[in-house]
N, C-alpha and C positions, 0 to 999 in steps of 0.2 A: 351327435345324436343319430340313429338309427333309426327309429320308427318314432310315428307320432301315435297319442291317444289325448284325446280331446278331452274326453269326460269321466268321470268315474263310471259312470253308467256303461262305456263303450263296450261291447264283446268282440270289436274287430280294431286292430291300430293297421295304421299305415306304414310300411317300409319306406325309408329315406333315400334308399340304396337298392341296387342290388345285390339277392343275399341266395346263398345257396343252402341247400336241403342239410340240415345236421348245424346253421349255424343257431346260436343262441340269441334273442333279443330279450333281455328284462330276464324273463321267467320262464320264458317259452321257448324251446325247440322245435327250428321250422321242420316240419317233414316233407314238405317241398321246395324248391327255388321260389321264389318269391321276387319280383320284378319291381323297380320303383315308383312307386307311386299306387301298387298294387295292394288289398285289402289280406291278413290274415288273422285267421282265428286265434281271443286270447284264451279261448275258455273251449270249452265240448260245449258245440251250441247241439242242440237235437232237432229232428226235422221239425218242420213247420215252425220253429222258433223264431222270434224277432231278433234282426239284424241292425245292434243301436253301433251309430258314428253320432258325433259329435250330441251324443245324448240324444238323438232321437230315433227312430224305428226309423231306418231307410229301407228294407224288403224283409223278408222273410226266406228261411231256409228252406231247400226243394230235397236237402234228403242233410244225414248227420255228419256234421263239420267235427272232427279233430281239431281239441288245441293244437295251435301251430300249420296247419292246413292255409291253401289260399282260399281264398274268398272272393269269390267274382261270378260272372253271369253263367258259369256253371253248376252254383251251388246255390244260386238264391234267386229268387223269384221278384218281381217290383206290387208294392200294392198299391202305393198312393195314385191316386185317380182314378182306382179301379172300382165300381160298383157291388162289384161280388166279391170283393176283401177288405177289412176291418184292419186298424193297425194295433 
C-alpha cells in the first residue's frame, strides 16, 4: 500500500512513502514529491473549499489545490476553534 484514504468522503489520502513528482497513486498523478506521512490532493479542491480526512472537515483551502498536489500548511488554513470560521 502507498497512500491511505480513510473515508469515501476524503479529498486528501495520505502517502505511505515517499513518492516523487510524476509517480502515480490509485488515479492520481503527483505533481509534486510528496513526503511520508504528508497530505495530497485526490481531487481539484478550489480556494476556500473544505479539507475532509478521515471524513471530516480538518481546514479549509487558502488558494486552488490540483489533483495530485501536496497538501499541508501551505495551502490550507486551520478552522476549528476559531470564532470567525464555520466548518
Amino acid at each position: 500500500m502507498q497512500f491511505i484514504k480513510v473515508n469515501e468522503k476524503d479529498n486528501v489520502a495520505t502517502a505511505l512513502k515517499n513518492c516523487q513528482a510524476g509517480e502515480v497513486l490509485g488515479d492520481v498523478v503527483l505533481l509534486e514529491a510528496i513526503d511520508n506521512g504528508h497530505k495530497f490532493a485526490l481531487q481539484d479542491i478550489p480556494n476556500g473549499a473544505p479539507i475532509i480526512k478521515y471524513g471530516e472537515v480538518i481546514g479549509k483551502s487558502s488558494s486552488i489545490i490540483k489533483k495530485g498536489s501536496h497538501v499541508h500548511i501551505h495551502n490550507i488554513e486551520g478552522v476549528r476553534g476559531r470564532g470567525d470560521q464555520q466548518c
